[in-house]
C-alpha positions in Angstrom: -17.8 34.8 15.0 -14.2 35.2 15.5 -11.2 32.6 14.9 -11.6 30.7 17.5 -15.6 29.6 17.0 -14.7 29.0 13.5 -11.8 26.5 14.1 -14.3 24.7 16.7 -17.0 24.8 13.9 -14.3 23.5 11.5 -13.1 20.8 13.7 -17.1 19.6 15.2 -17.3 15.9 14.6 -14.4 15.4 13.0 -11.8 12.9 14.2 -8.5 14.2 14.1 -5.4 12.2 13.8 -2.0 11.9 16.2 1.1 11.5 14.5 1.1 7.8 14.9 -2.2 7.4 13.1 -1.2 9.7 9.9 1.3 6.8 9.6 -1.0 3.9 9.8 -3.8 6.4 7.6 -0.8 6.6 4.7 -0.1 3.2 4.7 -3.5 2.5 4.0 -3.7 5.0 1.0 -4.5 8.2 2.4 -3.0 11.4 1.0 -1.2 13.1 3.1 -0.6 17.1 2.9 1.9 19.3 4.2 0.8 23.0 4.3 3.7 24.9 5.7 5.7 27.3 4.0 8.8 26.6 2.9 10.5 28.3 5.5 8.9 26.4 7.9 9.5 23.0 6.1 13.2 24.5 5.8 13.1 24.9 9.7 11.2 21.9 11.0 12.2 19.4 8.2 10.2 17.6 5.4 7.4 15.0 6.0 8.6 11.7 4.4 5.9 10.7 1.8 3.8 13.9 2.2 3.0 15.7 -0.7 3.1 19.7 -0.5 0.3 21.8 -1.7 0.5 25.4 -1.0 -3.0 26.5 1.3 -4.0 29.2 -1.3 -4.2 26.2 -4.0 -5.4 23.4 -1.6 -9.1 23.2 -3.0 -7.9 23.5 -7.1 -5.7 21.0 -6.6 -7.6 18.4 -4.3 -11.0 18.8 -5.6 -12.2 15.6 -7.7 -14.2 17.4 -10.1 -11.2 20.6 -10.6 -9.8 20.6 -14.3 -6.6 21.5 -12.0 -6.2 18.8 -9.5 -3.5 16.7 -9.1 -3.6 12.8 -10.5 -3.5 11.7 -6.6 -7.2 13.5 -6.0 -8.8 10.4 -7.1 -12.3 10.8 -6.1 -14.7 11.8 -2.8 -14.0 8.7 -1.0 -9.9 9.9 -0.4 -8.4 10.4 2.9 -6.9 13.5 2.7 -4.6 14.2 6.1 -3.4 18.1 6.2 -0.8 18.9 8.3 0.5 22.3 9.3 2.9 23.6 11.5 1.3 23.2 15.1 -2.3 21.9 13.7 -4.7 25.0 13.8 -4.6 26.1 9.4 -4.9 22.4 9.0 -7.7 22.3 10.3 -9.7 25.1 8.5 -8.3 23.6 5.6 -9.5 20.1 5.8 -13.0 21.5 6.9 -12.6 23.7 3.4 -11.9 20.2 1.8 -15.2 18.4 3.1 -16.7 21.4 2.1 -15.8 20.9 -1.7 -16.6 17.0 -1.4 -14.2 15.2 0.0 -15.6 14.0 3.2 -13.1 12.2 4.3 -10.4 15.0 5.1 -9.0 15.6 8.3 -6.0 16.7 10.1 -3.2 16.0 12.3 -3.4 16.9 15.9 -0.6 19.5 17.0 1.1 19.7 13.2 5.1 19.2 12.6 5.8 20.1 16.0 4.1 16.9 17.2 5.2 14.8 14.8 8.5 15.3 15.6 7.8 15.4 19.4 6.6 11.7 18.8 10.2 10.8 17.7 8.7 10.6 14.1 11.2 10.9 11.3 11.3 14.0 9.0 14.2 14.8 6.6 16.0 17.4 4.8 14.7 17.2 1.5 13.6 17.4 -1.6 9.9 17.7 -1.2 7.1 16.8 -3.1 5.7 20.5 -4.2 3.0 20.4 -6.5 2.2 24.0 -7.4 
């Protein structure tokens, strides 16, 4: 299977989000994730109210049951909301989320680049980076 079959796998019955609904879904409690690099964040600006967990740590950190998650990983009934850069690793990584119990995570729908394409707000900084 290459890349492509395993982000339609990832993304099968899942309802993604558009910008305008990661708004209403983090008013109503849900956590919201930003993926990118720093660079990237550096380029495309920071996600007000997003907290940023590097991909390679995204499981340890989210995972109810991990002796290493964060305080915000509150249990399997979260709504986790990953967001990437243009909306593909998101993706992957939310499906690795339901896969660890967290049934609830999804993504956003074309990433940073259509946030800010929806006239969303980002800013320069700081970030929320939780290692």
């Amino acid at each position: 299977m290459g890349v492509d079959e395993v982000l339609a796998a990832a993304r099968q019955g899942v309802r993604r989000l558009v910008p305008h609904e990661v708004v209403d879904a983090a008013a109503r409690g849900a956590l919201v994730v930003d993926t990118r690099t720093e660079a990237h964040r550096r380029e495309q600006g920071e996600l007000p109210g997003a907290l940023v967990i590097d991909r390679t740590v995204l499981e340890w950190r989210l995972d109810p049951t991990s002796p290493w998650r964060i305080p915000e990983a509150t249990g399997p009934d979260l709504q986790v909301v990953v967001v990437c850069r243009h909306g593909y690793s998101s993706s992957l990584a939310a499906a690795s989320l339901r896969a660890v119990g967290l049934p609830r995570a999804t993504d956003m729908e074309g990433g940073v680049q259509a946030w800010k394409a929806a006239g969303l707000p980002v800013h320069e900084g700081p970030a929320d980076v939780r290692p």
